[in-house]
Backbone as CSV, one residue per row, in Angstrom:
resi,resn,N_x,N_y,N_z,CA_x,CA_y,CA_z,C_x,C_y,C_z
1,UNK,0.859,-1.173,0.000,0.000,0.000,0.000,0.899,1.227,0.000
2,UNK,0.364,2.246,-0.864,1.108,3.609,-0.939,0.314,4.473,-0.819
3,UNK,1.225,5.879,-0.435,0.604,7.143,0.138,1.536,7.550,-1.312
4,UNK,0.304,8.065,-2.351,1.020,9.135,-3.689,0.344,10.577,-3.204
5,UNK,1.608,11.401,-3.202,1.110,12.784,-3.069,1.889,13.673,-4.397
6,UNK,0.703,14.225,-4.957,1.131,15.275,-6.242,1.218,16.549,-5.200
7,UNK,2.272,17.327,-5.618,2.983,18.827,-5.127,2.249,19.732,-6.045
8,UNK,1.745,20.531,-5.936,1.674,21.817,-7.013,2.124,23.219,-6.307
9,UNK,2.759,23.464,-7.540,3.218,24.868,-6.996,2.015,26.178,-7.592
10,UNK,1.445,26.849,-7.040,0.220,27.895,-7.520,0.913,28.776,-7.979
11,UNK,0.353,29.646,-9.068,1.179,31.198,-9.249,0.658,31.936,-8.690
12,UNK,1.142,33.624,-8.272,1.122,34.116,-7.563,-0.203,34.725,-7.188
13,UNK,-0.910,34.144,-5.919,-1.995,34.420,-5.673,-3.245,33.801,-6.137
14,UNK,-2.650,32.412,-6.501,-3.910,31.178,-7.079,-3.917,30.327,-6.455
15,UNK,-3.034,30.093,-5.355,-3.843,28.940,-4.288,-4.809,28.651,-4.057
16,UNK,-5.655,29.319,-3.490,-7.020,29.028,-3.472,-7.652,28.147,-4.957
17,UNK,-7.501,29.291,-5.481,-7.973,28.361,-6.966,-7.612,27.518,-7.528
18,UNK,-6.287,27.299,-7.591,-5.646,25.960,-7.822,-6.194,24.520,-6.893
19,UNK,-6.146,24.932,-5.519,-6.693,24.258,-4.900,-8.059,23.637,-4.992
20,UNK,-9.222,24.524,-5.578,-10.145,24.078,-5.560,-10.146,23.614,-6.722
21,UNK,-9.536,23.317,-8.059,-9.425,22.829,-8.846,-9.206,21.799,-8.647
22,UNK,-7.852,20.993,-7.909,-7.550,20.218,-7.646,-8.454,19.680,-6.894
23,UNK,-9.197,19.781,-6.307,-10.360,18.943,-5.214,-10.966,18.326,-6.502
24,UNK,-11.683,19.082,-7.367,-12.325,18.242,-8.393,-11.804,17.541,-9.410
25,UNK,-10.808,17.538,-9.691,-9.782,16.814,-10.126,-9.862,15.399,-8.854
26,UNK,-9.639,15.366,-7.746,-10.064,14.291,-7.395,-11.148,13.670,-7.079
27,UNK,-12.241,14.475,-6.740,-13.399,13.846,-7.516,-13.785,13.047,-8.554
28,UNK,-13.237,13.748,-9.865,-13.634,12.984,-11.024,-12.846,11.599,-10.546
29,UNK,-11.890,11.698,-10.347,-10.822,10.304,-10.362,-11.575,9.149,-9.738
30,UNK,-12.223,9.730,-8.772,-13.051,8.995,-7.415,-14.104,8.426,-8.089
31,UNK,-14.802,9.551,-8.707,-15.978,8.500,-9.613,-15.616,7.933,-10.582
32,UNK,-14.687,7.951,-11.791,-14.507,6.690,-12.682,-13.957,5.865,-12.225
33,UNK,-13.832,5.641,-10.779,-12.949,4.228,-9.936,-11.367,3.797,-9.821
34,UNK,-10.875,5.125,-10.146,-8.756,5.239,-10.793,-8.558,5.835,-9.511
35,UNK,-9.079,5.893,-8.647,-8.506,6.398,-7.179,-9.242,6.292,-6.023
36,UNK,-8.603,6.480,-4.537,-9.546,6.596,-3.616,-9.648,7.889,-3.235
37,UNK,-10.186,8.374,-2.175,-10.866,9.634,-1.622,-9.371,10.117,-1.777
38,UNK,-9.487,11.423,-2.102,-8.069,12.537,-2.416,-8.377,13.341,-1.104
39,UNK,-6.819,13.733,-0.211,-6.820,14.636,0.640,-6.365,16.064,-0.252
40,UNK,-6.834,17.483,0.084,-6.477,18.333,-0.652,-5.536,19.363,0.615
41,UNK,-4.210,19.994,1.062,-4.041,20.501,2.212,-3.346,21.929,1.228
42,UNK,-2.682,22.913,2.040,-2.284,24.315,1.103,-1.642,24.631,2.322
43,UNK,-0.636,25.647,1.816,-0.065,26.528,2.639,-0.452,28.054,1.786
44,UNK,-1.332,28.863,2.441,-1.713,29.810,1.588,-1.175,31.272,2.282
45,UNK,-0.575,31.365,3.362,-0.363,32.626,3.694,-0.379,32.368,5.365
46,UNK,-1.957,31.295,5.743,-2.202,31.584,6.845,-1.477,30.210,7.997
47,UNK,-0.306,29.651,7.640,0.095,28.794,7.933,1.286,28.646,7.563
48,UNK,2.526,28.039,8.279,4.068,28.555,8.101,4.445,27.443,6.892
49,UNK,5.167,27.432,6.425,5.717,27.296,5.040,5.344,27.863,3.918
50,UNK,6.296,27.304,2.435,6.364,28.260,1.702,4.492,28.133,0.636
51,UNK,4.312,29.778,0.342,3.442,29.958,0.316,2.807,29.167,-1.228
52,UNK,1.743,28.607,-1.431,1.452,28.769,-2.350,1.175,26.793,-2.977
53,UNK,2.012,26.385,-2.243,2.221,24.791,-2.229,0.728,24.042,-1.856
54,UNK,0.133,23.319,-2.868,-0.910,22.262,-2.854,-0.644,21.208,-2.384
55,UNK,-1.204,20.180,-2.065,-0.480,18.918,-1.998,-1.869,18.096,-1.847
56,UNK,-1.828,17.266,-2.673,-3.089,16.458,-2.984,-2.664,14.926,-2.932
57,UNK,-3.124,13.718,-2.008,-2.887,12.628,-1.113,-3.999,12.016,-1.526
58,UNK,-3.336,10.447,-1.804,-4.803,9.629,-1.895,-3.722,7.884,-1.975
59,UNK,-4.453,7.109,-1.537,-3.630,5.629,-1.535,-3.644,5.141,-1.957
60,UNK,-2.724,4.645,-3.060,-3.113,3.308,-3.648,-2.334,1.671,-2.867
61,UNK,-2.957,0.680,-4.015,-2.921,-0.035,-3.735,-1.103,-0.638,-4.509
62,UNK,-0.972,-0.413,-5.773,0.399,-0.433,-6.773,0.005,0.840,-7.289
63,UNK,1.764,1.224,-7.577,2.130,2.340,-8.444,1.894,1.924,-9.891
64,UNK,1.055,2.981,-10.900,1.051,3.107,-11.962,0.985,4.028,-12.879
65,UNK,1.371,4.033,-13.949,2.159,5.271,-14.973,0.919,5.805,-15.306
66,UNK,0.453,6.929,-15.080,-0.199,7.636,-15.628,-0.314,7.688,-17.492
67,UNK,0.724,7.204,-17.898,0.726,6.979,-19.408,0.627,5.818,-19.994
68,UNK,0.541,4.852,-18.926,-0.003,3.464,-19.251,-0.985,3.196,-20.584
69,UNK,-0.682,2.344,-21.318,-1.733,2.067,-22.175,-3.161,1.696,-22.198
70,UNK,-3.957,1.354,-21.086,-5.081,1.075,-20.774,-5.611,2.211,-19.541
71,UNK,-4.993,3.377,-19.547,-5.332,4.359,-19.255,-6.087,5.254,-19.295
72,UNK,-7.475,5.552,-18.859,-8.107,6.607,-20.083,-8.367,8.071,-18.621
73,UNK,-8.284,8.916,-18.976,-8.078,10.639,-18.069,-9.436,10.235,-18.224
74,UNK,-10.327,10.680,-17.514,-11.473,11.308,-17.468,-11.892,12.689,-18.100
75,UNK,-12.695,11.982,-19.229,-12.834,13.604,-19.619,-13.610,14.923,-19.726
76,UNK,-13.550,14.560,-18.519,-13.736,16.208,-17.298,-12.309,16.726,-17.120
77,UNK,-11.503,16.036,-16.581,-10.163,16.330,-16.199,-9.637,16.871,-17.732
78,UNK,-9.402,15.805,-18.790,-9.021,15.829,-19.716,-9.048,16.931,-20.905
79,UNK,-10.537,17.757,-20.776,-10.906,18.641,-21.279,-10.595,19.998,-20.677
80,UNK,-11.094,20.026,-19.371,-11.499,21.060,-18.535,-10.875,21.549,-17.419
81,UNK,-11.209,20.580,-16.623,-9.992,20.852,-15.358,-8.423,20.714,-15.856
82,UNK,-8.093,19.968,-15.996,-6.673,19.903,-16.258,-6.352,21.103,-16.834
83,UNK,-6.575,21.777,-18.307,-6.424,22.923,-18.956,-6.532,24.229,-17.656
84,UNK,-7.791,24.332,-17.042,-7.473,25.093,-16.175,-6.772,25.314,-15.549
85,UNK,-6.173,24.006,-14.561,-5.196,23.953,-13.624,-3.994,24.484,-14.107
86,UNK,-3.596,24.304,-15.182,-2.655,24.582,-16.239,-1.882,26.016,-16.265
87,UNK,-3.221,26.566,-15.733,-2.810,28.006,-16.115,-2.793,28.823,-14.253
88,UNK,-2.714,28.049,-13.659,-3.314,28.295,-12.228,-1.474,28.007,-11.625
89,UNK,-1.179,27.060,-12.008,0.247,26.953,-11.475,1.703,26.822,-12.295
90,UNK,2.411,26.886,-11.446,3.771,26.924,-12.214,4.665,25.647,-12.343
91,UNK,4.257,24.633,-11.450,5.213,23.542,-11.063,4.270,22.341,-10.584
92,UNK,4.859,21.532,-10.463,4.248,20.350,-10.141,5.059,18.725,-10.418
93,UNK,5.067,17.868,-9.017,5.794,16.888,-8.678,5.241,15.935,-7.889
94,UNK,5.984,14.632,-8.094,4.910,14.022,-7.617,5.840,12.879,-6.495
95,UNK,5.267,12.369,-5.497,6.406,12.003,-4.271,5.200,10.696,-3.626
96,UNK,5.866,9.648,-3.593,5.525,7.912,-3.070,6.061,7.879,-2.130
97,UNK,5.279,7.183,-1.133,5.615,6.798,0.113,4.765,5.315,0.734
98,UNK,5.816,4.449,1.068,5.453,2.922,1.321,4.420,3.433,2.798
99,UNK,3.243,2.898,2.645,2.682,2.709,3.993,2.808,1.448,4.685
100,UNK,2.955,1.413,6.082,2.980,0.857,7.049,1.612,0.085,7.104
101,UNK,1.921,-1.344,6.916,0.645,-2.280,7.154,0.909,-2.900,8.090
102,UNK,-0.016,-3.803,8.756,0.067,-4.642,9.615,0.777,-5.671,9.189
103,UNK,0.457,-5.918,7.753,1.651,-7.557,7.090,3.253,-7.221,6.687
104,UNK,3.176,-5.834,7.443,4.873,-5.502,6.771,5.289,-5.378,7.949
105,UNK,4.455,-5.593,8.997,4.792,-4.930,10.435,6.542,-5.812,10.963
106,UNK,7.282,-5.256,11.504,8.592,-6.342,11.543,9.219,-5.832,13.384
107,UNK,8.683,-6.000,14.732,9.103,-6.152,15.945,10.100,-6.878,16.008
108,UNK,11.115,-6.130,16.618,12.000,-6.571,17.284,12.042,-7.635,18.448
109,UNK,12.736,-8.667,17.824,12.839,-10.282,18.811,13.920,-9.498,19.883
């Protein structure tokens, strides 16, 4: 099990909007069944780090390429949101992290 979190960087003074873009961006994902519930968090001004940073969280089960051949965007995202988002930020990265299960669990004898 993995924790995938996409980074976005907002341009200046589109956090908010970027952000709420990104919420529906995981929405759509949620309803054609390519993801689970997306966390959406920001650092917008009113909270210490650097300003402007999205960060959108959701778990899977295996890592897979977004360019995969049996892939299809949703096209809501594909059309609409995505293009928007597009113009909302400057950067964007994307960062995996192994979660901690109970069957990986390993105590010290």
């Amino acid at each position: 099990m993995f924790l995938v979190q996409r980074v976005f960087k907002a341009k200046p003074k589109k956090a908010w909007e970027a952000a709420s873009v990104i919420a529906e961006i995981g929405k759509e994902y949620k309803k054609a069944g390519q993801r689970t519930d997306s966390r959406i968090f920001l650092s917008a001004g009113t909270t210490p780090g650097e300003y402007g940073l999205i960060y959108m969280e959701w778990e899977a089960e295996v890592l897979e390429s977004v360019y995969r051949g049996d892939n299809e965007i949703p096209p809501k995202i594909k059309d609409e949101l995505g293009p928007l988002l597009r113009d909302l930020i400057e950067d964007q990265w994307i960062e995996f992290f192994e979660l901690l299960t109970p069957d990986k669990m390993r105590m010290p004898s």
